[in-house]
N, C-alpha and C positions, 0 to 999 in steps of 0.2 A: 284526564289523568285519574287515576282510580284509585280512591278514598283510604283505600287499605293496601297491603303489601306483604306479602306472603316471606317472611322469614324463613323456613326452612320447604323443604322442596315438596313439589306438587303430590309425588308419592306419599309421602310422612301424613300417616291420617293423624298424627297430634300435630299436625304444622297450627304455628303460631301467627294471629295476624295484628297489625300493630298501624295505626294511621301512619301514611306518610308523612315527610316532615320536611319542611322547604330549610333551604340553610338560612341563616339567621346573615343578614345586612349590613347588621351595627354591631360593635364587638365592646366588651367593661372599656370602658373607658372615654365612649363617644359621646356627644355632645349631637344631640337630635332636638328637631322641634316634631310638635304634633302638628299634622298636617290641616287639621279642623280646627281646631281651639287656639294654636299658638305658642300654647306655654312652651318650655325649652328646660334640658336636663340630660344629664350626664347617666349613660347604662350603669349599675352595675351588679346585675345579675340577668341571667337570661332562660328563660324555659322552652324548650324547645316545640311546645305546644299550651294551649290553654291549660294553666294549674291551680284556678283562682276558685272561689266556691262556684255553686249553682247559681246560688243568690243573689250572688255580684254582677254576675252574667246574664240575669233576668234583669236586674234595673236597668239593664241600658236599653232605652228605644228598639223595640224589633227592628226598626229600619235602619239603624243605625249598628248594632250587635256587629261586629265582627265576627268571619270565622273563627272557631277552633282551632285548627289543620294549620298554624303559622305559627314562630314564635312570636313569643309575646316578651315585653321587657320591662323591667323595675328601671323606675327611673328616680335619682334625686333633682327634684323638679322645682320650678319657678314661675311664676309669675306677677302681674302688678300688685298683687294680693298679699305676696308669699311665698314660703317653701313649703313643701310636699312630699311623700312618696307618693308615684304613680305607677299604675302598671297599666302598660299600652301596645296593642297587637302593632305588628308588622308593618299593617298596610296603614297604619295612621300616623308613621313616622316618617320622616325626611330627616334630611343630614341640615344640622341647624350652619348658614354659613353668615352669621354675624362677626364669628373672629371673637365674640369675645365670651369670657368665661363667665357661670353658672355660679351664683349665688346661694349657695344651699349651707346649711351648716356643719352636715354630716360630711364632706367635700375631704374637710382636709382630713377627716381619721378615717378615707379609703383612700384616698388621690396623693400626691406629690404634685410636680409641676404641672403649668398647662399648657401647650402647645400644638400649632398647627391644626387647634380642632378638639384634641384631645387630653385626658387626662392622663398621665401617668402610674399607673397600681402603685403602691407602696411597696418595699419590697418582702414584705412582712405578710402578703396578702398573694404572692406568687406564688403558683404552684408547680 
């Protein structure tokens, strides 16, 4: 598949090119673990590609880095430790299936109930 994606047509010498962007997996509200580490946390925000500094994207292991070209997701996250924000590409998520809900404190002033997996938006936070 190829990197880039041509927006307006082959003629148009201003055509615009724009990375492709895979559709996003998990949607506000899901409750995902990291596929490496473990921890577990509920989406709620999502970028449709890498948004985060350079910076942040340089401390991670070259071997380890994720692409770019996926979204990526905020998570309010957990583990034995703690809560967290986290922000975690695509391919290091999975659909967390414990059944049970995510400990974070920020939870209930985005979330309502939890069920089935997921959280509820508040209705205050629908758009």
């Amino acid at each position: 598949m190829n990197r880039h994606q041509t927006i307006s047509s082959q003629s148009d010498p201003g055509a615009v090119t724009t990375p492709s962007v895979a559709h996003a997996h998990f949607g506000i509200g899901d409750v995902v673990q990291h596929r490496l580490f473990g921890f577990r946390g509920v989406v709620f925000d999502i970028d449709a590609v890498f948004a985060n500094t350079d910076e942040w994207y340089e401390a991670i292991p070259e071997n380890m880095r994720p692409a770019k070209e996926q979204p990526f997701y905020h998570l309010l996250a957990e583990n034995s430790e703690g809560s967290y924000i986290a922000y975690v590409s695509q391919q290091n998520l999975v659909a967390d299936e414990s059944g049970e809900p995510v400990d974070h404190p920020a939870i209930s002033g985005l979330f309502g109930e939890y069920e089935a997996g997921k959280y509820a938006l508040r209705p205050r936070y629908l758009h």
